[in-house]
DSSP file (Angstrom, degrees, kcal/mol; ACC not computed):
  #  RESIDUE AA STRUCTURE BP1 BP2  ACC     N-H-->O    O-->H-N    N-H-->O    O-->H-N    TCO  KAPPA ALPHA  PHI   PSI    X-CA   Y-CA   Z-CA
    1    1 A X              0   0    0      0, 0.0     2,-0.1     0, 0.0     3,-0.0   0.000 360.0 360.0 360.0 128.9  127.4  117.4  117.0
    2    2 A X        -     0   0    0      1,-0.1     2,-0.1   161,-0.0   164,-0.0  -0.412 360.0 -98.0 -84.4 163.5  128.1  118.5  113.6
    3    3 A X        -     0   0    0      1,-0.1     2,-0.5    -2,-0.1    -1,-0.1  -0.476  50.0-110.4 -53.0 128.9  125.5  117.3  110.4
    4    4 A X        -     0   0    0      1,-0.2     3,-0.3    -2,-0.1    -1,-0.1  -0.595  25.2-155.5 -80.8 144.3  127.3  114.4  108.8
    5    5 A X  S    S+     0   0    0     -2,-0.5     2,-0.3     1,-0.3    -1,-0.2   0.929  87.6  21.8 -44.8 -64.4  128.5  115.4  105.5
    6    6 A X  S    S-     0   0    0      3,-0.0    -1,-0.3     0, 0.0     2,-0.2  -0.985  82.5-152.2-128.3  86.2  128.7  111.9  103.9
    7    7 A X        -     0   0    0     -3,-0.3   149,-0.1    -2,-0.3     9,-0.0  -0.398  36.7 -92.0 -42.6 120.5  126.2  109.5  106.0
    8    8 A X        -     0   0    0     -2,-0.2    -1,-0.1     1,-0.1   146,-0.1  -0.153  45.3-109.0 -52.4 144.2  127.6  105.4  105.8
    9    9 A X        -     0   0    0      1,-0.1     2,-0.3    -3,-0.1    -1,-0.1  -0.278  32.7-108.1 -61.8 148.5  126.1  103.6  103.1
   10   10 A X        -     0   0    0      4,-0.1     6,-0.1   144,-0.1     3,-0.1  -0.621  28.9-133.2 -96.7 176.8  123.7  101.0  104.1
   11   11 A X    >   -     0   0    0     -2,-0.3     3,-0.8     1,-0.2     2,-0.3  -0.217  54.2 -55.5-102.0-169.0  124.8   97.3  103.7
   12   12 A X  T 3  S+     0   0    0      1,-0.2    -1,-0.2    -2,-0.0     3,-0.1  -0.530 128.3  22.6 -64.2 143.3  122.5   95.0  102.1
   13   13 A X  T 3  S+     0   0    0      1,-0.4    -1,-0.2    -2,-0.3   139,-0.1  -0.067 108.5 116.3 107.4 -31.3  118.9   94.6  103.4
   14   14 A X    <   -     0   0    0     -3,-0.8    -1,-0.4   139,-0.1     2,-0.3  -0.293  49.4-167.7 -84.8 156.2  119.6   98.0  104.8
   15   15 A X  E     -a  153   0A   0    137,-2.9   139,-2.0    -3,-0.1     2,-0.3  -0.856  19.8-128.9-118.5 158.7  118.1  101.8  104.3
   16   16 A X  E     -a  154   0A   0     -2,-0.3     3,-0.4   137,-0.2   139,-0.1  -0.849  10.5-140.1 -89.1 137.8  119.4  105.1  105.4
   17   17 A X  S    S+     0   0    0    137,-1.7    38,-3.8    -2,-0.3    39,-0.7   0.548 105.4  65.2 -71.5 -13.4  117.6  107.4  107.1
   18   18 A X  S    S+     0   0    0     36,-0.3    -1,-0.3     1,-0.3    36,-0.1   0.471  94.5  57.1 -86.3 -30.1  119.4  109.9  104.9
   19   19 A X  S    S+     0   0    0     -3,-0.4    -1,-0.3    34,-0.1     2,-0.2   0.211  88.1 101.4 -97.7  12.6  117.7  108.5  101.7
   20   20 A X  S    S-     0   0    0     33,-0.1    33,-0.1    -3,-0.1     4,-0.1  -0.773  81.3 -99.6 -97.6 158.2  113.7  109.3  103.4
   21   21 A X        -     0   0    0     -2,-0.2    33,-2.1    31,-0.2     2,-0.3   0.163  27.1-116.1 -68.4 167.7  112.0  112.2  102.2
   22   22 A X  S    S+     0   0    0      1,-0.6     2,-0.2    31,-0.2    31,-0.1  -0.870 107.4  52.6-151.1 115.0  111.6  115.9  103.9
   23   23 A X  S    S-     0   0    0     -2,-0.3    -1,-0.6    29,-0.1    -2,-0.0   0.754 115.8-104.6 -70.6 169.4  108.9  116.1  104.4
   24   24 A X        -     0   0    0     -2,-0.2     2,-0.3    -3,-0.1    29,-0.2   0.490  34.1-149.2 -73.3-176.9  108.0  112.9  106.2
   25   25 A X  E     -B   52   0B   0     27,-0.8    27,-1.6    -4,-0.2     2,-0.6  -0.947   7.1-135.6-154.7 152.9  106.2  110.4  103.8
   26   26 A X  E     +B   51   0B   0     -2,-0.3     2,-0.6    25,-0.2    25,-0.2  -0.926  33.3 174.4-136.4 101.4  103.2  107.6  105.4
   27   27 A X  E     -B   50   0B   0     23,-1.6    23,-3.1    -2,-0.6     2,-0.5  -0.937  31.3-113.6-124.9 170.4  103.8  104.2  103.9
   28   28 A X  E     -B   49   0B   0     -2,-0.6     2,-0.3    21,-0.3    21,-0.2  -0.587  32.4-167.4 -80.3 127.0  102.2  100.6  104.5
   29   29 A X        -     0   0    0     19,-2.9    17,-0.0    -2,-0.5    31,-0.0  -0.862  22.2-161.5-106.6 155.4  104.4   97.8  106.1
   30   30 A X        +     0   0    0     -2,-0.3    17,-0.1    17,-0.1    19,-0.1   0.128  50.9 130.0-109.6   0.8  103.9   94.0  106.5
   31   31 A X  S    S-     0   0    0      1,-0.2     2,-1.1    17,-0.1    17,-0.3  -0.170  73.0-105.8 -64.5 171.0  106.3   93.7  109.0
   32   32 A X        -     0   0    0     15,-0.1   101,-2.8    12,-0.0   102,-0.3  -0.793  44.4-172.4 -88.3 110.4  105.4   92.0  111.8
   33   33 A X  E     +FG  45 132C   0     12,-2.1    12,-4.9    -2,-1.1     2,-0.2  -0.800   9.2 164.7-104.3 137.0  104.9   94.8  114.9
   34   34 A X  E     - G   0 131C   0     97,-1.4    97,-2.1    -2,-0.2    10,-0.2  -0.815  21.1-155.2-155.5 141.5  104.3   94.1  118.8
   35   35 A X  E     - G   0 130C   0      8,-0.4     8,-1.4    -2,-0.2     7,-1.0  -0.677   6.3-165.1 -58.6 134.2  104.3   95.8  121.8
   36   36 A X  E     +HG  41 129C   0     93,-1.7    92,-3.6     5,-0.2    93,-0.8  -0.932  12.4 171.4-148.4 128.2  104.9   94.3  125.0
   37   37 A X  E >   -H   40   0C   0      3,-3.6     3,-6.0    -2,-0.3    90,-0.1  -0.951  64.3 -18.5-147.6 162.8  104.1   96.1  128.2
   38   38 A X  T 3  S-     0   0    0     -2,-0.5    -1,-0.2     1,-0.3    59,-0.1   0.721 133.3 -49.3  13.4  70.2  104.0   94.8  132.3
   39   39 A X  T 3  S+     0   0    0      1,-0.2     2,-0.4    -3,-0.0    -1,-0.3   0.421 119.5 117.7  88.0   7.2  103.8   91.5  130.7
   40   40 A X  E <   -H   37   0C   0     -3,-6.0    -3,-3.6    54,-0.1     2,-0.6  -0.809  66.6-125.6-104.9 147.6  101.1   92.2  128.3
   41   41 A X  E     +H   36   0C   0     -2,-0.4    -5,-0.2    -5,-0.2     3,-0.1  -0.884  32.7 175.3 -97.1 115.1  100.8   92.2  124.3
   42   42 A X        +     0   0    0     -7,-1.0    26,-3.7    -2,-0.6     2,-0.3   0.650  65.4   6.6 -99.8 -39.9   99.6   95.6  124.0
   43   43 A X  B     +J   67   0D   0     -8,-1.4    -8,-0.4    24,-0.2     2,-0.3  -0.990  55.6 173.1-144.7 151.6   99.7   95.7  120.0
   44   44 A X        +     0   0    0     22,-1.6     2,-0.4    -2,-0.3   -10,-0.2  -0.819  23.9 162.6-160.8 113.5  100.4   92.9  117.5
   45   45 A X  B     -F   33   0C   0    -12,-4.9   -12,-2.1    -2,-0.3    -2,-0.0  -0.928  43.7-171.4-137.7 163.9   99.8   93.9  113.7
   46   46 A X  S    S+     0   0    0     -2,-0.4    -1,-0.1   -14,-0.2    16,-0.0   0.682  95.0  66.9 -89.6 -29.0  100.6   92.9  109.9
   47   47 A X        +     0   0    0    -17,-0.1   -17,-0.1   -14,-0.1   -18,-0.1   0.138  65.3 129.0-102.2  10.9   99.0   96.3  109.1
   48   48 A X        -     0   0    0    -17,-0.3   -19,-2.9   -20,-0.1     2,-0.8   0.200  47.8-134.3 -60.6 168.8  101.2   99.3  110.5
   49   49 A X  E     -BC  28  61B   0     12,-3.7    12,-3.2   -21,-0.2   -21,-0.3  -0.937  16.5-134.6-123.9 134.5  102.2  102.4  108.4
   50   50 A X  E     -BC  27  60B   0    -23,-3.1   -23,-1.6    -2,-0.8     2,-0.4  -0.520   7.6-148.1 -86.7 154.5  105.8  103.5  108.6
   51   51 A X  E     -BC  26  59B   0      8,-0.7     8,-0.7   -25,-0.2     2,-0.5  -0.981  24.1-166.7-128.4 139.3  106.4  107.3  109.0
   52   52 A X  E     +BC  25  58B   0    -27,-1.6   -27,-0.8    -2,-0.4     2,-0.5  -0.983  15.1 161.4-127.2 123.6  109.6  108.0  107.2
   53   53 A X  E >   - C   0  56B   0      4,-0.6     3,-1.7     3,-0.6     2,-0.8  -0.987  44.0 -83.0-144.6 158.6  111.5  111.0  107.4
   54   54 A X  T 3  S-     0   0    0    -33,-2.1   -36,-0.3    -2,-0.5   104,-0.1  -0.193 106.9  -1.2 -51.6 101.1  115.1  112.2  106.7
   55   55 A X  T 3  S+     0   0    0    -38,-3.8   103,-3.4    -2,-0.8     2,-0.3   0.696 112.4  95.1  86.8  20.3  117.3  111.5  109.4
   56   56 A X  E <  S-C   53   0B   0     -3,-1.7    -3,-0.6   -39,-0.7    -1,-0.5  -0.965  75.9-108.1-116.7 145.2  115.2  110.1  111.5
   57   57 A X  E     -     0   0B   0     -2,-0.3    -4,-0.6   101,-0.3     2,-0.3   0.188  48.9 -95.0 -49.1-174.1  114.1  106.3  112.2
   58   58 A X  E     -CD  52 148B   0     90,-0.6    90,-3.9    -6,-0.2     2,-0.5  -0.808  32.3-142.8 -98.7 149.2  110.9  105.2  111.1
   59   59 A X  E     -C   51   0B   0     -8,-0.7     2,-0.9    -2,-0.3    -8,-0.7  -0.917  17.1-140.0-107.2 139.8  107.6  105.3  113.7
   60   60 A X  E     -C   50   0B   0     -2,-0.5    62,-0.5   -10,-0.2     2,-0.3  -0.896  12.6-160.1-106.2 105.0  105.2  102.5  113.3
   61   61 A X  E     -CE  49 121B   0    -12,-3.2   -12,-3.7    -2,-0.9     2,-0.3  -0.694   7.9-158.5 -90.2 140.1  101.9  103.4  113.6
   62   62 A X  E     - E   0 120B   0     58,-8.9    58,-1.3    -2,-0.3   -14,-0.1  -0.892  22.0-107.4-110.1 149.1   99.5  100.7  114.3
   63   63 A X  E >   - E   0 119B   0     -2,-0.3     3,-2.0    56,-0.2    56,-0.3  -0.320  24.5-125.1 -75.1 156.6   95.9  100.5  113.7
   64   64 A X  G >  S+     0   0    0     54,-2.4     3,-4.3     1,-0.3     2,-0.5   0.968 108.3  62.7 -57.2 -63.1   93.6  100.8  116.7
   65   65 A X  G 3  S+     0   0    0      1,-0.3    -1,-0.3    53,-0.2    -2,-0.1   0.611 106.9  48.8 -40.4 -10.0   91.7   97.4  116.1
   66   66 A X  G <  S+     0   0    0     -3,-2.0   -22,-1.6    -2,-0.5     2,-0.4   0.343 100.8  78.3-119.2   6.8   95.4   95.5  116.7
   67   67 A X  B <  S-J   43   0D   0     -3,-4.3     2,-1.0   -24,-0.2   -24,-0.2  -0.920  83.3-127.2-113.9 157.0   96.1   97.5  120.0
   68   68 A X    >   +     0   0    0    -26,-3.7     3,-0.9    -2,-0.4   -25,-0.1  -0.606  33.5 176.1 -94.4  65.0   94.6   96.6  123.4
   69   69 A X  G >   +     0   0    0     -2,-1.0     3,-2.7     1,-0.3    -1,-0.2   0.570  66.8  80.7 -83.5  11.4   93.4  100.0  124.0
   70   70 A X  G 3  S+     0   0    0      1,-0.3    -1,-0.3    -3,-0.1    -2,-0.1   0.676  92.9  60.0 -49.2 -11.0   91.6   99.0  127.4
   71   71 A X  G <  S+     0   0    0     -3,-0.9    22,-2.4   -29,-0.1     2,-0.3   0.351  91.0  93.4-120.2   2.8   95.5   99.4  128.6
   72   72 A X  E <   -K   92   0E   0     -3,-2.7     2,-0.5    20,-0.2    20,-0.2  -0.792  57.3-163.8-105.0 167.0   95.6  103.1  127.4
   73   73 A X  E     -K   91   0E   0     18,-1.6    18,-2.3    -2,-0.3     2,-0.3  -0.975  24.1-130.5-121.6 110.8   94.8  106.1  129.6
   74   74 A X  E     -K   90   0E   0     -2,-0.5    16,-0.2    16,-0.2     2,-0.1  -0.576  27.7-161.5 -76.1 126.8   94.1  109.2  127.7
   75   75 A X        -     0   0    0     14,-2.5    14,-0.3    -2,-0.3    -1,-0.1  -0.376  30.1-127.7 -87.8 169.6   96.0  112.4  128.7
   76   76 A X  S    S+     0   0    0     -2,-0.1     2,-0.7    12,-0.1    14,-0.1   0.577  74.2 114.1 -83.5   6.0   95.8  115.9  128.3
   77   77 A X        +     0   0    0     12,-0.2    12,-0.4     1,-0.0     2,-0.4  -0.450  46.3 179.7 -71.7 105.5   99.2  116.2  127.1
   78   78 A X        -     0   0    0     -2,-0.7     2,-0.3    10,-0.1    10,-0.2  -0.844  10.5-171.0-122.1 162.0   99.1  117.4  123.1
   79   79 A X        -     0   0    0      8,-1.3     2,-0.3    -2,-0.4     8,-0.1  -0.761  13.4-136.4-126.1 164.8  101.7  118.0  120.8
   80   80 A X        -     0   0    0      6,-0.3     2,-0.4    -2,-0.3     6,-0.2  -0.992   6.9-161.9-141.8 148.7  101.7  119.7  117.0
   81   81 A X  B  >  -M   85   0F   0      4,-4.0     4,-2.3    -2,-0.3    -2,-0.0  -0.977  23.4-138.7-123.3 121.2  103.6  118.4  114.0
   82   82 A X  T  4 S+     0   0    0     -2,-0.4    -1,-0.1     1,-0.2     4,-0.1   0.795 102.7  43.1 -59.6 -26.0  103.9  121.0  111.3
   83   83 A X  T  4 S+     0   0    0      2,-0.1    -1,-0.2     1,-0.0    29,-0.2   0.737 125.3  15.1-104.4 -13.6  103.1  117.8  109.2
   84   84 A X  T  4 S-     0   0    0      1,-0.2     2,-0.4    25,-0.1    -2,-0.2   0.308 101.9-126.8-128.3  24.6  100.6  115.7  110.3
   85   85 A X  B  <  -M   81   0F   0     -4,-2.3    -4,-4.0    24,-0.2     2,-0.4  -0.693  50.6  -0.8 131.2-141.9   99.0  117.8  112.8
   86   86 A X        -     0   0    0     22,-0.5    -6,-0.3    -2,-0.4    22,-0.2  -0.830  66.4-154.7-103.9  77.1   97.7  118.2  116.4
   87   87 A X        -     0   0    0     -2,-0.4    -8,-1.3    19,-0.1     2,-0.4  -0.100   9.4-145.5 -77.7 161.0   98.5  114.9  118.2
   88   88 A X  E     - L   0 105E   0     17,-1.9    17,-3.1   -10,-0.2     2,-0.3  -0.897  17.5-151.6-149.9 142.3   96.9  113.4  121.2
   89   89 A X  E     - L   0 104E   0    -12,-0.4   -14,-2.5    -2,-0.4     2,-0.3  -0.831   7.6-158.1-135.3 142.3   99.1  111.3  124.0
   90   90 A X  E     -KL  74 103E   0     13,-2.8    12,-1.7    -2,-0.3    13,-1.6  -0.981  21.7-129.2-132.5 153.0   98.3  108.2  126.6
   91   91 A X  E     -K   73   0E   0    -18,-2.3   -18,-1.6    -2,-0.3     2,-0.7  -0.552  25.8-134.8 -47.2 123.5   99.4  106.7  129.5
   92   92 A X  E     -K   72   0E   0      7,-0.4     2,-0.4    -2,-0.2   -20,-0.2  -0.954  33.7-175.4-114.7 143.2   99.8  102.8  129.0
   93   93 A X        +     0   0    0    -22,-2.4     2,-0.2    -2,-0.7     5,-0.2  -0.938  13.9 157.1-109.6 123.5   98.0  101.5  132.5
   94   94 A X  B >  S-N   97   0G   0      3,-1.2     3,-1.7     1,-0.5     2,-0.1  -0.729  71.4 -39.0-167.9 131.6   98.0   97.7  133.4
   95   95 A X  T 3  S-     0   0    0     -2,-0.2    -1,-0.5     1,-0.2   -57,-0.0  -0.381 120.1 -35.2  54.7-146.7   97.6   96.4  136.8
   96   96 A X  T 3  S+     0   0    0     -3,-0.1     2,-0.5    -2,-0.1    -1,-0.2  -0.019 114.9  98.1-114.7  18.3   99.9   99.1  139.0
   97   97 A X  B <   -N   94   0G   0     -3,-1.7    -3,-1.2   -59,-0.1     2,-0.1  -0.951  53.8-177.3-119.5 119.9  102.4   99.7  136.7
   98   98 A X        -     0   0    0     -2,-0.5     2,-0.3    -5,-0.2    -5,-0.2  -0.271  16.5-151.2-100.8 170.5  101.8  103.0  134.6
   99   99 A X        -     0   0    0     -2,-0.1     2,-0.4   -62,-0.0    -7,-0.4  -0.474  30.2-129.4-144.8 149.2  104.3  104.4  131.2
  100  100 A X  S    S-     0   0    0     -2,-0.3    -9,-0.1    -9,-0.2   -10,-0.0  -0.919  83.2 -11.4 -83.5 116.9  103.9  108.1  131.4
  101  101 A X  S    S+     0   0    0     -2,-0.4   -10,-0.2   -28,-0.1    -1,-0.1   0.907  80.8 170.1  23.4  73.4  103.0  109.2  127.6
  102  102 A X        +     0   0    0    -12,-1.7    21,-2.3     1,-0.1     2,-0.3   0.890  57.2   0.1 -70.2 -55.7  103.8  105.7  126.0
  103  103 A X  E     -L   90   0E   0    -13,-1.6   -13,-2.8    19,-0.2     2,-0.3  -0.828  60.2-145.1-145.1-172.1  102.4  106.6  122.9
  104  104 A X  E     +L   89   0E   0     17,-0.5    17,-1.2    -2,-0.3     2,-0.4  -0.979   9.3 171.7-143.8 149.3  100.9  108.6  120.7
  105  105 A X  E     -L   88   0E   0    -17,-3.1   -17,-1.9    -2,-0.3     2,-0.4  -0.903  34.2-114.2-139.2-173.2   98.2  109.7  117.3
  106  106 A X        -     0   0    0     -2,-0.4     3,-0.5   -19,-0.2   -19,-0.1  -0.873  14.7-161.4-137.0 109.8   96.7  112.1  115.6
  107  107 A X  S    S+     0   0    0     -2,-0.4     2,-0.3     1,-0.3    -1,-0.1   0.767  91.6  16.1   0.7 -84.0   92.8  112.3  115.9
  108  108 A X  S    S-     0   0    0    -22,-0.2   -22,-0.5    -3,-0.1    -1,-0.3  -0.981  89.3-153.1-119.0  98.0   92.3  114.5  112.5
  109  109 A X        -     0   0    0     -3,-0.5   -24,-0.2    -2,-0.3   -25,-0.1  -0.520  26.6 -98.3  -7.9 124.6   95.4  114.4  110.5
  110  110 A X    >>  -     0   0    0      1,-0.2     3,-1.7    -2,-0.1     4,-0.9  -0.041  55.0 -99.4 -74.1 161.9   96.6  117.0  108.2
  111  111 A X  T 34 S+     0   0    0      1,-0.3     3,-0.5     2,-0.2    -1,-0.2   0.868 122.7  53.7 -50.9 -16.6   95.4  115.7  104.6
  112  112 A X  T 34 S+     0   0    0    -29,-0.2    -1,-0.3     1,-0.2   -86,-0.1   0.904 113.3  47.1 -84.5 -10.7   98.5  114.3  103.5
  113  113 A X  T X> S+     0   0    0     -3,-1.7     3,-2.1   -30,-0.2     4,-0.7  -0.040  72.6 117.6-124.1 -17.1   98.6  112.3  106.7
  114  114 A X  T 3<  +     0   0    0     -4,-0.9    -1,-0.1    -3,-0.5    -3,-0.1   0.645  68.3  65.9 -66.4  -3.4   94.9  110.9  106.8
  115  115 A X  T 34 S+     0   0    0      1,-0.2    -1,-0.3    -4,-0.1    -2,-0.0   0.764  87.2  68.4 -86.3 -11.5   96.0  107.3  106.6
  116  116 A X  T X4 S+     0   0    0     -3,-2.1     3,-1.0     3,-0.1   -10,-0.2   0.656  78.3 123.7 -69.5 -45.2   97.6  108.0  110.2
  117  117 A X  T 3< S+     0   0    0     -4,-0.7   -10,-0.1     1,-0.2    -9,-0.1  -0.198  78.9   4.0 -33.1  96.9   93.7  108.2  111.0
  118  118 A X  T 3  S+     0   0    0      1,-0.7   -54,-2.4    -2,-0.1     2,-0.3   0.814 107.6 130.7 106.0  39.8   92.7  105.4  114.0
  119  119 A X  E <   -E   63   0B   0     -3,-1.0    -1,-0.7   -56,-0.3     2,-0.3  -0.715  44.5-163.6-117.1 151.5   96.2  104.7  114.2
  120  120 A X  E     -E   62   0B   0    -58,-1.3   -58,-8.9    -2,-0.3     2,-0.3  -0.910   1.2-164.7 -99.4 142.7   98.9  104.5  117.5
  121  121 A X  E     -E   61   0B   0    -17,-1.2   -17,-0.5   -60,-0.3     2,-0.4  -0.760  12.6-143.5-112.9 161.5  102.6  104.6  117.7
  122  122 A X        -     0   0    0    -62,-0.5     2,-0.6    -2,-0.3   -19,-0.2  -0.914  11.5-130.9-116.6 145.4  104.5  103.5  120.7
  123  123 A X    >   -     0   0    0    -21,-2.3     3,-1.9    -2,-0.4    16,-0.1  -0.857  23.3-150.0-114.8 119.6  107.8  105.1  122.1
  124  124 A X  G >  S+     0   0    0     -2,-0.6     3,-0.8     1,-0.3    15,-0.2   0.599  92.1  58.5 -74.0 -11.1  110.1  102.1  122.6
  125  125 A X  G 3  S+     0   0    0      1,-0.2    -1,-0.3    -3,-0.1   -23,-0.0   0.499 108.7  47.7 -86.0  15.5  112.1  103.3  125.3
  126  126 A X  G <  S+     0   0    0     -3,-1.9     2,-0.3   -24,-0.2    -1,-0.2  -0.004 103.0  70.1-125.8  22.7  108.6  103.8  127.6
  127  127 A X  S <  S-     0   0    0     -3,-0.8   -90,-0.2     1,-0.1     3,-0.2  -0.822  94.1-121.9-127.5 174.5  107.0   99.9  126.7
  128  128 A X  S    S+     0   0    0    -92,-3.6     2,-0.4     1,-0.5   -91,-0.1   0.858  91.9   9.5 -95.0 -34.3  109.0   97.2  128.4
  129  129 A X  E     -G   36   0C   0    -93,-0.8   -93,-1.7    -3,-0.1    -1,-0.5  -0.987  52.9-167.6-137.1 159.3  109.6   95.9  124.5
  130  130 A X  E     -G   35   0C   0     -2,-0.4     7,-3.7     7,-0.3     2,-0.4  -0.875  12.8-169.7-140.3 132.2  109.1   96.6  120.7
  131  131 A X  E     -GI  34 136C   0    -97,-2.1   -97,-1.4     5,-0.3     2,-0.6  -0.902  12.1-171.9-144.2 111.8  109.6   94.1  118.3
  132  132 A X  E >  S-GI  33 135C   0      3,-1.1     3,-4.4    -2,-0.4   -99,-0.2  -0.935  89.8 -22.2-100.0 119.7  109.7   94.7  114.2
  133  133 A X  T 3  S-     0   0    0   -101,-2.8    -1,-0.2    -2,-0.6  -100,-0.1   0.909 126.1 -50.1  44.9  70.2  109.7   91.2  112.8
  134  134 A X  T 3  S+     0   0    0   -102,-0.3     2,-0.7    -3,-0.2    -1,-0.4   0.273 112.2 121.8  42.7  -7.6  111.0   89.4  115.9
  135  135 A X  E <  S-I  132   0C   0     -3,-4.4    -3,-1.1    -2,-0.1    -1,-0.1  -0.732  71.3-121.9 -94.4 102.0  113.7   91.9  116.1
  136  136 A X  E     -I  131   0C   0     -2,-0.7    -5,-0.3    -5,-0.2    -7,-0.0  -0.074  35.2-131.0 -28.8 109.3  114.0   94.0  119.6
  137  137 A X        -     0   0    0     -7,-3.7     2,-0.4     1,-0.1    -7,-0.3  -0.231   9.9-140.1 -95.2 164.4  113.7   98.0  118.4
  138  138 A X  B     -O  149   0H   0     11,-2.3    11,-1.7     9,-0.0   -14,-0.1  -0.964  23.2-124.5-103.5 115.9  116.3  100.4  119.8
  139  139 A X        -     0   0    0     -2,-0.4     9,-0.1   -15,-0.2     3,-0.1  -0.314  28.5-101.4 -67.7 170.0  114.7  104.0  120.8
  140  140 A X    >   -     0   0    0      7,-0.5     3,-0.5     3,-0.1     2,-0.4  -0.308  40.6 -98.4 -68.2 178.2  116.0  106.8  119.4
  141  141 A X  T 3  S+     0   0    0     16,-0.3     4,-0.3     1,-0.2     3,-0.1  -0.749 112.1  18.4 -75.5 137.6  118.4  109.2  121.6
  142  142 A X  T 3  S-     0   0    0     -2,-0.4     2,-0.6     1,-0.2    -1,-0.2   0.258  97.7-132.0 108.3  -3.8  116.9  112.0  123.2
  143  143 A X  S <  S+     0   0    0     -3,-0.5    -1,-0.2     1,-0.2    -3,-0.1   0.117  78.7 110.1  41.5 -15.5  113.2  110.2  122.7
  144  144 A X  S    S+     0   0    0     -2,-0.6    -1,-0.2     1,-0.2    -2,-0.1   0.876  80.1  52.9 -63.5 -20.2  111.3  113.4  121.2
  145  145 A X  S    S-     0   0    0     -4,-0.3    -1,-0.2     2,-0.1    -3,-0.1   0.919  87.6-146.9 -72.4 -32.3  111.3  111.3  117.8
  146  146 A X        +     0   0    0      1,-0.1   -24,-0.1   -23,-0.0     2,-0.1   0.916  39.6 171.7  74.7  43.6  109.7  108.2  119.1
  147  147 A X        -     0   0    0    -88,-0.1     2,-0.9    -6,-0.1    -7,-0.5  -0.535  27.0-145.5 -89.8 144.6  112.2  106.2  116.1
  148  148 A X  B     -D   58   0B   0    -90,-3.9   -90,-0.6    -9,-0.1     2,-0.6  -0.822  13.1-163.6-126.2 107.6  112.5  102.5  116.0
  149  149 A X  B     +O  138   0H   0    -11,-1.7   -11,-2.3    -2,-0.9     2,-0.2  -0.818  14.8 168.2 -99.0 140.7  115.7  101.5  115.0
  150  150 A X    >   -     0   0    0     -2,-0.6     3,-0.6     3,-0.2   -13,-0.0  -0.634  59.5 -97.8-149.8 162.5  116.3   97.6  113.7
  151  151 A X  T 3  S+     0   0    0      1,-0.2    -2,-0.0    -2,-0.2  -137,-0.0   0.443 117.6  77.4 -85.7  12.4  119.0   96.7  112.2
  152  152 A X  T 3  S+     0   0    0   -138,-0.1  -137,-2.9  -139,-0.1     2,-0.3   0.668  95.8  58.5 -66.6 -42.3  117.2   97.2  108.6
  153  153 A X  E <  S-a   15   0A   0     -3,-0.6     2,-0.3  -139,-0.2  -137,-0.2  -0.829  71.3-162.9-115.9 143.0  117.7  101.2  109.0
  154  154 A X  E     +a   16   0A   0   -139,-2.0  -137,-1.7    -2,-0.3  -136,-0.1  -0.847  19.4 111.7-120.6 172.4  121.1  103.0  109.5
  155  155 A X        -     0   0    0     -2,-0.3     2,-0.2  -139,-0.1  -137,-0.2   0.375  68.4 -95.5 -91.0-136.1  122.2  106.6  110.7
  156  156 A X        -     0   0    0   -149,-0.1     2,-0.3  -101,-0.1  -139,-0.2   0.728  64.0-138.6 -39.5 166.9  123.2  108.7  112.0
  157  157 A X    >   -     0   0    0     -2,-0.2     3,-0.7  -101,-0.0   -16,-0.3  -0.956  11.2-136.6-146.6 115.4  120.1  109.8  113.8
  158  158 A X  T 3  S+     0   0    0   -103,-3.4  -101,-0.3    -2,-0.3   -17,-0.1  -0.058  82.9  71.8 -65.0 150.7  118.6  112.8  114.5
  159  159 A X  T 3  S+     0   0    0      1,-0.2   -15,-0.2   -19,-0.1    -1,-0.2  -0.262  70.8 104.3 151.5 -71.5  117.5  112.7  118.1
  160  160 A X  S <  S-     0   0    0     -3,-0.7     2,-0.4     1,-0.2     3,-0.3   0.421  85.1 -76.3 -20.0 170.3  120.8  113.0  120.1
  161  161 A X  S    S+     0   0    0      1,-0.2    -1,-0.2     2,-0.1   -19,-0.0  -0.835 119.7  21.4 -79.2 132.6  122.1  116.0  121.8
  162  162 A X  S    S+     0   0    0     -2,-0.4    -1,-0.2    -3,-0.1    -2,-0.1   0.757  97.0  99.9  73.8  15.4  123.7  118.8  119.3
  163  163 A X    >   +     0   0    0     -3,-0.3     3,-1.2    -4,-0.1    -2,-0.1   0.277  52.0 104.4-104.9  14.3  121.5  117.2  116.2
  164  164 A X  T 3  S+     0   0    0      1,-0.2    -6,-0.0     2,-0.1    -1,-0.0   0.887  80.5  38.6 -16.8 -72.8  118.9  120.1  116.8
  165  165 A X  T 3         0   0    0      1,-0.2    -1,-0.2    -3,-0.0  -162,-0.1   0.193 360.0 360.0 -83.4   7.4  119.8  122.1  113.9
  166  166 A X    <         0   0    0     -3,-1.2    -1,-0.2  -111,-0.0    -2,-0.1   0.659 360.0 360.0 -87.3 360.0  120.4  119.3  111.5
């Protein structure tokens, strides 16, 4: 899939994923975020930080004190992000129904990144919902971003198959 040349405009209300920064950029939201998983509210915050990056959705990280982390299972599974770091992955567990690496943080954050600190993201296609401001999120394709697409942000969006190189 080729790079688009000329990305669609967003409409009013709307952003492009094409207008966020490279490299990513950490900001505070008010929106209203929750997570919903086997029939539990796993996170519910005012206080998440948006991760923004070019051609990608936004992640919403939430702080730990607003997620129910009794419902995560820490794995061994770790990842690195050439911009915020070393990242550290869970399980979410309640009652007999398990998500295999549901979400993710990063521990120690590289410094530009430190606000990320005591923070979780979810990836919405492994929670049974995610919800920006009553609105049901869309995962990205391909999952490796973990992106929460509303109808607030538009694409195209890196993720897919054949957007590798983009």
């Amino acid at each position: 899939m080729p790079r688009p040349s000329i990305p669609p405009r967003p409409g009013p209300g709307q952003e492009s994923v094409w207008d966020y920064p490279r490299p990513p950029a950490a900001e505070p939201s008010t929106s209203h975020v929750v997570v919903e998983f086997a029939g539990r509210v796993i996170a519910d915050s005012r206080r998440a930080v948006r991760v923004l990056e070019t051609s990608h959705p936004p992640s919403y990280y939430l702080p730990r004190a607003d997620v129910d982390v009794t419902a995560i299972e820490v794995v061994a599974h770790r990842t690195f992000c050439e911009f915020k770091g070393r990242a550290a992955y869970g399980d979410l567990v309640v009652g007999d129904r398990r998500s295999r690496l549901a979400c993710w943080w990063y521990p120690d954050p590289t410094p530009g990144f430190t606000v990320l600190r005591d923070h979780v993201t979810f990836y919405p296609s492994r929670v049974d919902r995610a919800l920006v401001d009553g609105e049901t999120v869309t995962s990205s394709d391909g999952d490796f971003y973990g992106g929460w697409i509303t109808s607030k942000v538009v694409g195209p969006f890196k993720g897919a198959r054949g957007t590798e190189l983009w």
